[in-house]
Structure formats: C-alpha cells, structure tokens
Kinemage of the C-alpha trace (Angstrom):
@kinemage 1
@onewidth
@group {chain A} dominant
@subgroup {mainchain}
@vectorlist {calphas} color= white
{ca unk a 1} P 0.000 0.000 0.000
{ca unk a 2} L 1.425 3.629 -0.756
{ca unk a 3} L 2.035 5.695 1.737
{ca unk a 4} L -0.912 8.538 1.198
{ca unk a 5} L 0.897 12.536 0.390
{ca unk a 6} L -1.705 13.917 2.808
{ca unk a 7} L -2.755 12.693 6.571
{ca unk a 8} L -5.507 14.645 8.899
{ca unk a 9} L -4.242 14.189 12.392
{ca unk a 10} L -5.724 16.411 15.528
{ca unk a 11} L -3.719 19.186 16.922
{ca unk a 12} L -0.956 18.050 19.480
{ca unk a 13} L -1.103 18.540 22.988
{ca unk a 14} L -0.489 21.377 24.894
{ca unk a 15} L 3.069 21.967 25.630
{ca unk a 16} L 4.792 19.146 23.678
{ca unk a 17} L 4.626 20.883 19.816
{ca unk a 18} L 4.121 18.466 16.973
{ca unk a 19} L 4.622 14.810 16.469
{ca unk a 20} L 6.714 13.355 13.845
{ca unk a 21} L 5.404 9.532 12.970
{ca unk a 22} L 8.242 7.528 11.726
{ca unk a 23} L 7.090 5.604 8.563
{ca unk a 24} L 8.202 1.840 8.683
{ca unk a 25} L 9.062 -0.184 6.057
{ca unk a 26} L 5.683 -1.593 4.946
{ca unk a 27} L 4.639 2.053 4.729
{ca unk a 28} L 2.663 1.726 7.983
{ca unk a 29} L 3.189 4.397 10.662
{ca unk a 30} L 4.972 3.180 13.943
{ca unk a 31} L 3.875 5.634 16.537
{ca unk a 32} L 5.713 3.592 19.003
{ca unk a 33} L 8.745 5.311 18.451
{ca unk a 34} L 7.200 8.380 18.003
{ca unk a 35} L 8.755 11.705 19.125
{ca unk a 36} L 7.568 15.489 19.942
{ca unk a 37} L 9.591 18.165 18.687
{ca unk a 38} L 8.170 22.062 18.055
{ca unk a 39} L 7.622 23.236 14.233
{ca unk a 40} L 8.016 26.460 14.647
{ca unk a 41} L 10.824 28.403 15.398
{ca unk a 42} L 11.016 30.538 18.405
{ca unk a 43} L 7.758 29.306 19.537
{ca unk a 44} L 8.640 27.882 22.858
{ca unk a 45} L 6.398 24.922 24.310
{ca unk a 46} L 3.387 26.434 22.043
{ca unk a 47} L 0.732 23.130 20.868
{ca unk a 48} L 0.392 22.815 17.275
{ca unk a 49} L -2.953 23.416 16.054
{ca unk a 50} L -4.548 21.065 13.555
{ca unk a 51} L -3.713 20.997 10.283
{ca unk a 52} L -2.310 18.961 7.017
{ca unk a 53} L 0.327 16.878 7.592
{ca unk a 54} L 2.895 15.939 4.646
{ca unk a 55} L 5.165 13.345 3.947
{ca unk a 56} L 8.841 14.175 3.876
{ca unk a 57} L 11.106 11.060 3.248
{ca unk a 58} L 10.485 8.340 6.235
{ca unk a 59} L 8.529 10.972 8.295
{ca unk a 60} L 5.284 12.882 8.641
{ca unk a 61} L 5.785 16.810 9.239
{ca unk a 62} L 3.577 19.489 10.361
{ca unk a 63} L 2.968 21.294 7.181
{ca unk a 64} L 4.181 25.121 8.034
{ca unk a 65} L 2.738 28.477 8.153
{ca unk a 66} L 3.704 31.714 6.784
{ca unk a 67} L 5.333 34.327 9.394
{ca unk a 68} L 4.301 37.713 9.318
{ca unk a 69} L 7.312 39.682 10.644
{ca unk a 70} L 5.736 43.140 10.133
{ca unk a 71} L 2.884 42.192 12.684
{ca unk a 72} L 5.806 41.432 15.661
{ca unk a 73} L 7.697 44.398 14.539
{ca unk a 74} L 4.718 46.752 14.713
{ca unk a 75} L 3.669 45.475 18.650
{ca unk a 76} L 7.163 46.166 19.689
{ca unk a 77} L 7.475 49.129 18.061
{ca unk a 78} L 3.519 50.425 19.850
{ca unk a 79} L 5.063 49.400 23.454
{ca unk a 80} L 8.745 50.861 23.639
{ca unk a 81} L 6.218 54.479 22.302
{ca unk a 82} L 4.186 53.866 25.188
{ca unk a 83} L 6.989 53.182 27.383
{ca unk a 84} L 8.838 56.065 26.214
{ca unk a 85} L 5.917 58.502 26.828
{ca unk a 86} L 5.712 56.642 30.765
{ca unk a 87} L 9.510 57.015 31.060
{ca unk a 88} L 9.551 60.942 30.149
{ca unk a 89} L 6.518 61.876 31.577
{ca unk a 90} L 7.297 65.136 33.036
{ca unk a 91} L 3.754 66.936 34.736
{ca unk a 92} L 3.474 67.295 38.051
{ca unk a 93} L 3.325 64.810 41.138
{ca unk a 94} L 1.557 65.409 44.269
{ca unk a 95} L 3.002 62.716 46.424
{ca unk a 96} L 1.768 62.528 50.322
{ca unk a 97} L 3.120 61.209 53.595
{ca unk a 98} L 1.423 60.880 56.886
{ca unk a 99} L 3.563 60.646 59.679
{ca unk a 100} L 1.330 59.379 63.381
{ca unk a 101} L 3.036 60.890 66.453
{ca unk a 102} L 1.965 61.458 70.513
{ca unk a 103} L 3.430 64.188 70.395
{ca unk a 104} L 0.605 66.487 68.395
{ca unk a 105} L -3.153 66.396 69.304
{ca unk a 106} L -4.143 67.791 65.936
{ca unk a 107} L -3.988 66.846 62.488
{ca unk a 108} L -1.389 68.958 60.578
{ca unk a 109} L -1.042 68.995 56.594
{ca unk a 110} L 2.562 71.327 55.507
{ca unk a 111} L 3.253 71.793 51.431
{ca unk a 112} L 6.931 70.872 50.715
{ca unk a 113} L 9.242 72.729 47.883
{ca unk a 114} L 12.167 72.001 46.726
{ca unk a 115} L 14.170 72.414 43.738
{ca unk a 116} L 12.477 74.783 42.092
{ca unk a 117} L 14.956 76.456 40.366
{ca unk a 118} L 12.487 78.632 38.954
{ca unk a 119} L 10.741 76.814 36.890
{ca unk a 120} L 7.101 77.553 35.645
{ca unk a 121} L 4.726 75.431 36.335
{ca unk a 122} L 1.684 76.977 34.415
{ca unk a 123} L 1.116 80.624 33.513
{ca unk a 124} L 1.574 82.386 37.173
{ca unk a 125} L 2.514 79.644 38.787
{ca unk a 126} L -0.939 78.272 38.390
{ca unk a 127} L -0.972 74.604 38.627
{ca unk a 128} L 1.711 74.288 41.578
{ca unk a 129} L -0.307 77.068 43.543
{ca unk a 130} L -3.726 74.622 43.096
{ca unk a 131} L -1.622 71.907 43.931
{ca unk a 132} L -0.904 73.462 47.011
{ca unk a 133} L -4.495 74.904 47.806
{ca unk a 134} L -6.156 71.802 47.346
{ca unk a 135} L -3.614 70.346 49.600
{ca unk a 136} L -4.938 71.849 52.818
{ca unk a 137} L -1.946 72.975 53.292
{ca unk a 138} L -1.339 75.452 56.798
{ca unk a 139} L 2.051 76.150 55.502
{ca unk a 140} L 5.146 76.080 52.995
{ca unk a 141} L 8.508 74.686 53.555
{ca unk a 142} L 10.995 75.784 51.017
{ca unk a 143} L 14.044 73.172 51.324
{ca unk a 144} L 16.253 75.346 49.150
{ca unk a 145} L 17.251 76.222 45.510
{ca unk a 146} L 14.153 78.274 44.723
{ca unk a 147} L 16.653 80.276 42.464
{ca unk a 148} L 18.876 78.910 40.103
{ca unk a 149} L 22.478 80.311 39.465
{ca unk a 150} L 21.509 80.404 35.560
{ca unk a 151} L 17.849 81.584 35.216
{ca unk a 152} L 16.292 85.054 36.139
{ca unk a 153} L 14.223 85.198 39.790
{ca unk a 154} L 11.019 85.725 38.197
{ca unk a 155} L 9.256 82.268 38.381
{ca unk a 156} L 10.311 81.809 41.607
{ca unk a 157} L 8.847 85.568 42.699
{ca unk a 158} L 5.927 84.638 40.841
{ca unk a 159} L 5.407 81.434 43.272
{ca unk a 160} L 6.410 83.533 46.868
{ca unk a 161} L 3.870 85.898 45.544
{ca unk a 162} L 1.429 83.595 44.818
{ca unk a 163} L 1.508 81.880 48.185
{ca unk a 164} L 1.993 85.070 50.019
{ca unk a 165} L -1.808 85.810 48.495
{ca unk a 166} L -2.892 82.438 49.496
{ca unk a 167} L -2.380 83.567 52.785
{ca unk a 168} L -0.038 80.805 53.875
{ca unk a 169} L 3.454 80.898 55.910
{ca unk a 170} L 6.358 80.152 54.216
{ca unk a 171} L 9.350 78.721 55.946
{ca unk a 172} L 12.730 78.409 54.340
{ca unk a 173} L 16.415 77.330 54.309
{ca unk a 174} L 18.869 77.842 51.904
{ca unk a 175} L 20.681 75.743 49.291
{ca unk a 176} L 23.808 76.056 47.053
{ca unk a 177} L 22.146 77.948 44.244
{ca unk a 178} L 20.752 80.565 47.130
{ca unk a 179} L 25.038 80.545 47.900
{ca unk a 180} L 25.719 80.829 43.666
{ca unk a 181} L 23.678 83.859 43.432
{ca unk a 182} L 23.766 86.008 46.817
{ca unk a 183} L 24.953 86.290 50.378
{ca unk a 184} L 23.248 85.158 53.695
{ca unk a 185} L 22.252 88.815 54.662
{ca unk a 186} L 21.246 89.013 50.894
{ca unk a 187} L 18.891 86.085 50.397
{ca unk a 188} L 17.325 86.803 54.079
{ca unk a 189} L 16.285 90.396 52.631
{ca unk a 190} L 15.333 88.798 48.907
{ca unk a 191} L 13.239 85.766 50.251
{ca unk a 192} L 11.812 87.790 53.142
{ca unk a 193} L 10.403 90.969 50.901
{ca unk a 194} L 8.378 88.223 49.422
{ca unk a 195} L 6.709 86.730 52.655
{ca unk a 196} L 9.549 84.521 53.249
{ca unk a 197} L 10.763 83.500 57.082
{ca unk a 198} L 14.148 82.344 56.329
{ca unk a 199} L 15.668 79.682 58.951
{ca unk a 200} L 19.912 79.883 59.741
{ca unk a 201} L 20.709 77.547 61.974
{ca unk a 202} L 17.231 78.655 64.570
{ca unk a 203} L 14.233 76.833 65.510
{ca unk a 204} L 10.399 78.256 65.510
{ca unk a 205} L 7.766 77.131 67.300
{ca unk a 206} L 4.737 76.186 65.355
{ca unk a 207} L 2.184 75.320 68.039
{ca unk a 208} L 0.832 72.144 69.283
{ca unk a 209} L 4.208 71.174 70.802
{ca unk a 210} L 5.719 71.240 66.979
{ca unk a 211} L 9.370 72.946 66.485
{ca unk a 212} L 11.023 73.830 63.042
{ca unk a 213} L 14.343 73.726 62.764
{ca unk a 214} L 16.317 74.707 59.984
{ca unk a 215} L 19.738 74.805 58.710
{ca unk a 216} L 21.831 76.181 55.741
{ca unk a 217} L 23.693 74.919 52.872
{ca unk a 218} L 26.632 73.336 53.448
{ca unk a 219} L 28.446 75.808 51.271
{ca unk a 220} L 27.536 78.587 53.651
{ca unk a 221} L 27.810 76.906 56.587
{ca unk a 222} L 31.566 76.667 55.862
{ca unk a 223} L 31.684 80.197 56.030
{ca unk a 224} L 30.013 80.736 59.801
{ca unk a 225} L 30.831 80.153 62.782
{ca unk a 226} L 29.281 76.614 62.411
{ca unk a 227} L 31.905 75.278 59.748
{ca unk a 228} L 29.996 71.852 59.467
{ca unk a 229} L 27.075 70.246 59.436
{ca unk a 230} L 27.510 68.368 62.227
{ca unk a 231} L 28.275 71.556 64.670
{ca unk a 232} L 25.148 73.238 62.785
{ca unk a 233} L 22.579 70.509 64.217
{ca unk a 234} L 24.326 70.664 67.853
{ca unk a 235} L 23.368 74.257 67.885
{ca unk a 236} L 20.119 73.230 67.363
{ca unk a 237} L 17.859 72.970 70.693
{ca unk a 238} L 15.620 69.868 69.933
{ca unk a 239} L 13.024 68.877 72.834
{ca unk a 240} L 12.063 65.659 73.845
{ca unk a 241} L 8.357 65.916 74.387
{ca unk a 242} L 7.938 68.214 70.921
{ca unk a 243} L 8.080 67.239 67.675
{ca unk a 244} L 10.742 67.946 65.752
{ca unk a 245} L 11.562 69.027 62.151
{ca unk a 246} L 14.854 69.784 60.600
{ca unk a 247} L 14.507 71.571 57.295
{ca unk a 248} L 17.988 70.511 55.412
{ca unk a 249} L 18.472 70.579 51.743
{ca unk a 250} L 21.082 68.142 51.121
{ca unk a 251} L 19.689 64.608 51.381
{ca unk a 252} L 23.256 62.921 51.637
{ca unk a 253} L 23.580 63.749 55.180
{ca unk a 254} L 20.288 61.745 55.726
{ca unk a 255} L 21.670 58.898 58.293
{ca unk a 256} L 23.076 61.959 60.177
{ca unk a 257} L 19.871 63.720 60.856
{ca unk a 258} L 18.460 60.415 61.481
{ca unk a 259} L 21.089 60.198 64.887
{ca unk a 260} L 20.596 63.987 66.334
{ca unk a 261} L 17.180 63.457 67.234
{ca unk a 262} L 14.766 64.945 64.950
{ca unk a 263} L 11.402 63.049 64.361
{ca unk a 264} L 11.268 64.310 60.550
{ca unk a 265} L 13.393 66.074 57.904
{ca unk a 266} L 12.810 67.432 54.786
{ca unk a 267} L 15.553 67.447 52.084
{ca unk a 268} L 16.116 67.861 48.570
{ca unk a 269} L 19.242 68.227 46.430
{ca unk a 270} L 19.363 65.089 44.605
{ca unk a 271} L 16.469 65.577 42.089
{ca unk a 272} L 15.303 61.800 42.697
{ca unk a 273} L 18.768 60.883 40.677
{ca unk a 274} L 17.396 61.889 37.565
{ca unk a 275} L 16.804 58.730 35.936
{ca unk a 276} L 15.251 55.894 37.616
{ca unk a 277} L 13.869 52.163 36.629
{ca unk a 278} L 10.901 51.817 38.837
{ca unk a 279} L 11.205 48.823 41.598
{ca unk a 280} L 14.961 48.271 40.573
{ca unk a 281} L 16.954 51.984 40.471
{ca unk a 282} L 15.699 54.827 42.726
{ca unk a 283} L 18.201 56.682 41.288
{ca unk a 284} L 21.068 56.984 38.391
{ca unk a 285} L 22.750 60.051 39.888
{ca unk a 286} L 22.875 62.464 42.197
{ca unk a 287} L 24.657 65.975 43.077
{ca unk a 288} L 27.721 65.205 46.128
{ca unk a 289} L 26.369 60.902 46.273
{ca unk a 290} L 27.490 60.141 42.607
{ca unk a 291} L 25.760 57.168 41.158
{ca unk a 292} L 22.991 55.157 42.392
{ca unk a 293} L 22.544 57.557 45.225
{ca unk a 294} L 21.437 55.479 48.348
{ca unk a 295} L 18.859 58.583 49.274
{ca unk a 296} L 17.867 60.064 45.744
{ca unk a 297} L 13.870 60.256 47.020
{ca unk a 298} L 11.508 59.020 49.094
{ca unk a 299} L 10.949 57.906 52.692
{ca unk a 300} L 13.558 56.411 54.972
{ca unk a 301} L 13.006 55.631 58.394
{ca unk a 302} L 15.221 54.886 61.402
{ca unk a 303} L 14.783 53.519 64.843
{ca unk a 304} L 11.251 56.161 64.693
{ca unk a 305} L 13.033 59.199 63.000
{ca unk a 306} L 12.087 59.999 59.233
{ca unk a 307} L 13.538 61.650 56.569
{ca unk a 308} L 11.455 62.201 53.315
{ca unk a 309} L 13.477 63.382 50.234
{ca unk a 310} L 11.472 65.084 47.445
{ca unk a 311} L 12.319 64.251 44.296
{ca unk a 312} L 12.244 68.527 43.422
{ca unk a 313} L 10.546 70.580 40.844
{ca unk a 314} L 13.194 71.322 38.657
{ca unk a 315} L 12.424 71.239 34.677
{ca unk a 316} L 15.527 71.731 31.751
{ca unk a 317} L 16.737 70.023 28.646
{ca unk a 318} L 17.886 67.202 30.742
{ca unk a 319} L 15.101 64.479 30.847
{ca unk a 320} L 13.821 62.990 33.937
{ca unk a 321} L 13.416 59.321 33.303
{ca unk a 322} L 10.587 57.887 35.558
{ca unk a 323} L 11.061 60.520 37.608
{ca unk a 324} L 8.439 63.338 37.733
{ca unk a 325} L 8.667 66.516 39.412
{ca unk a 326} L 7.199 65.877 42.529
{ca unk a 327} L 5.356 68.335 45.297
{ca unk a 328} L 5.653 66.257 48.924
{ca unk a 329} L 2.536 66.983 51.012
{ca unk a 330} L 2.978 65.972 54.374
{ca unk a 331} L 0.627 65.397 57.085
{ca unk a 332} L 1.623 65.016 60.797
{ca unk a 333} L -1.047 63.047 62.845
{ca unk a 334} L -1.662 62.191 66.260
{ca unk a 335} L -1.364 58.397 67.100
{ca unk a 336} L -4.458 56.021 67.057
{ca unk a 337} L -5.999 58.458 64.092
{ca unk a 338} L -6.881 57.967 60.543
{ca unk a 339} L -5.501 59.933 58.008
C-alpha cells in the first residue's frame, strides 16, 4: 500500500509541539517510536494546532505556516512608544506622607518645595499654587534652591507671591544655588520681601508642641561660625516631648539627621537621581552621592526618626526618566488616628 501525500491528524497537545510519525518499512506508521519536537521556530512549548500533515522522506511533518514579521515588529514598536511617553513623563506629582506621632493632638497637613529652580509650572505659577491649595496645606517649607544660578528670579517671585496671596506661611532654608547667586544677609532680605521666614541655623515654634528647625547649605555653613554640618545641628535645641523638624536641603547627610534626634526632615538636592527604573533603580545620579545615590527620594526611616526626600521641581533640557517633578505633602497626625 502507498504511503498517502496527505494525513488529517488532531492538533498536538499542549506543551509538547508536533509529532513526527516515523514511517516503517511496509509504509505503515509506527507511533511507538514516536517523538515530539516544536515546528516552529522561536515558539517555545506552544501546541500545534490542527492541520495537514505531509510526507517528507520516512517521516510525517507538520505542514508550516507563513510568518508575518511586520505584525511582531509593529507590537514592539507600539510598546517601547508607550513606554517612552511613561519614562519621560514630566507633569506634576503630588506625592503625600502621613507621619502618626503622641506628640501632636491635631492633624497637621505642611506643602513641601524644593528644587524649584524657577521653573514655571503653568502661567503664574498656576498649577503648583492649586496643587498646594487643594492640599490643605497650613504652611510652605521651602528646602532650598528656589533660584537657580543660571535663570532670572522671576518664576520663583511669581510662586512667593502667589503663596503670600494664598495667605499661607512660608518657611525656608537655603541651598547652594541661594550661595551661587547672593549672600546670607542678601537672600534673608530677597526671600523675606516676598513673605519669606528664612531659617539659619534657629528653631520656631509652630504650636501644638511642633518645632522647626532649619539649617543652611553646606556651602555657607563653611563660612560661619558653624563650619559643618555636624556643629550646625548641635546648635540646634531639639526637645524631647515636641516634635521635631529639621529643614535641610542636602539629602546625603540623611543617616546623620536620622542620629541627632529629629522626628522628621525634609531634604532635597538630589532631584530623585534623575533617571530611575521603577522597583529596581531609585536613582542613576545624584549631586555630592554620585551614582545610584542610596537617598535620591523618598521615605527612609530609622529607629522612629524619618527623613522624606522630594524628588524637586526642577524642569531643563535634561530628561527625567521615571522621575516626575514631585510636590511632597505631608501630614503630621496624632497616634491612634486615621488619616
């Protein structure tokens, strides 16, 4: 008996590809010896669907179908544009924090800038002043470089102003473009013509047993009396049964302010390391921590003190790769509450 061109046979099970019958030499098939193997190239553990099956010397094949290259080509072109668009997109992030404490018996909700370096966010200022309104906000902590050594003032007078008509406080310390572009005597005049209470190494009391502390740059704090950081935060008069925050704008001295007994700090400076892969890099690099910075954003808690680095609000021609601009709201709460 021949052995027939064409044979029918059902698809092949899941996981094990196609069959290939081995023709004996009566022309019968042995399926005995039969073995799976995968027709199609690069197609893993896929089944083979029904279909003709044709004769190829001693064996029965799969009988193959055309690729279409174009359609493969065209899906992984339509996700690297959508994960391009993710990866640069650059509008604004309101990210929160709630921090539960004794210490307070009411619920407090403070706005946190950083980084500006007067950039625009909307004609006037517009969408980072709603931000901030809707917010709830009681008052505005500016954690340094509101200027920027190589752009004019006006954004960032347009934003003072704007919150100065909001009616909220603004507290402040300086960073190294504040050194760049004035003196200490100079940017306490400049920031406080536009509402600004500008903190050098002195502490405020807010009410409900809250204290604000601030600090300056490190670059002017090596020309005061202070000389370091360290000798900066000693000077500092933190109390036990208040809580305390340290307003600080360089986030590498973050395990530092962690050991001199403040219960939160704010910091900026490292502009969330400018390029990040979500859930694997925080951060590329960062300004005085170099690459993969260990504190380029977020939360980091220690033995119940917390610092919270924003990621800042700086725009330019460099891109910020999963890393949006970011406006920290932060909430202090008393203990047992809900948010």
């Amino acid at each position: 008996m021949p052995f027939p061109k064409n044979i029918h046979f059902p698809a092949a099970p899941a996981g094990r590809g196609a069959r290939r019958y081995q023709a004996t030499g009566s022309g019968k098939l042995d399926f005995s010896s039969a073995v799976w193997y995968n027709t199609s190239v690069g197609a893993g553990r896929s089944p083979a669907p029904p279909g003709i099956w044709r004769r190829k010397g001693g064996s029965v094949l799969f009988k193959k179908r055309k690729r279409k290259p174009w359609i493969v080509l065209l899906i992984v072109t339509a996700v690297l544009l959508v994960l391009a668009r993710l990866a640069l997109k650059d509008d604004l992030n309101v990210v929160s924090y709630t921090v539960f404490t004794p210490k307070v018996e009411q619920r407090h909700v403070f706005a946190v800038v950083t980084d500006l370096h007067a950039t625009l966010y909307g004609e006037g200022q517009a969408e980072l002043t709603a931000a901030i309104r809707d917010s709830g906000a009681k008052a505005v902590f500016l954690v340094g470089d509101i200027v920027d050594e190589n752009r004019e003032y006006t954004n960032a007078v347009t934003l003072l102003d704007a919150i100065r008509n909001m009616g909220l406080e603004m507290f402040m310390v300086t960073g190294n473009h504040e050194y760049s572009r004035m003196s200490l005597d100079a940017a306490r005049d400049f920031f406080g013509e536009h509402g600004v209470t500008l903190l050098s190494e002195e502490t405020l009391y807010l009410g409900d047993h809250i204290l604000l502390h601030g600090i300056d740059d490190t670059l002017f704090l090596e020309h005061s009396e202070y000389k370091t950081v360290e000798k900066a935060l000693a000077a500092l008069e933190t109390e036990r049964e208040s809580f305390n925050i340290l307003l600080a704008h360089r986030a590498e001295n973050t395990e530092l302010y962690q050991s001199t007994g403040f219960d939160l700090t704010f910091c900026g400076h490292a502009h969330g390391g400018q390029v990040r892969i979500p859930y694997i890099v925080n951060g590329l690099f960062a300004p005085a921590e170099g690459w993969f910075p260990k504190f380029a954003g977020g939360e980091y808690q220690s033995e119940g003190h917390t610092v919270i680095v924003s990621r800042g609000l700086m725009l330019d021609n460099m891109p910020r790769v999963f890393n949006r601009p970011e406006l920290v709201i932060a909430v202090i709460a008393p203990s047992g509450s809900s948010n």
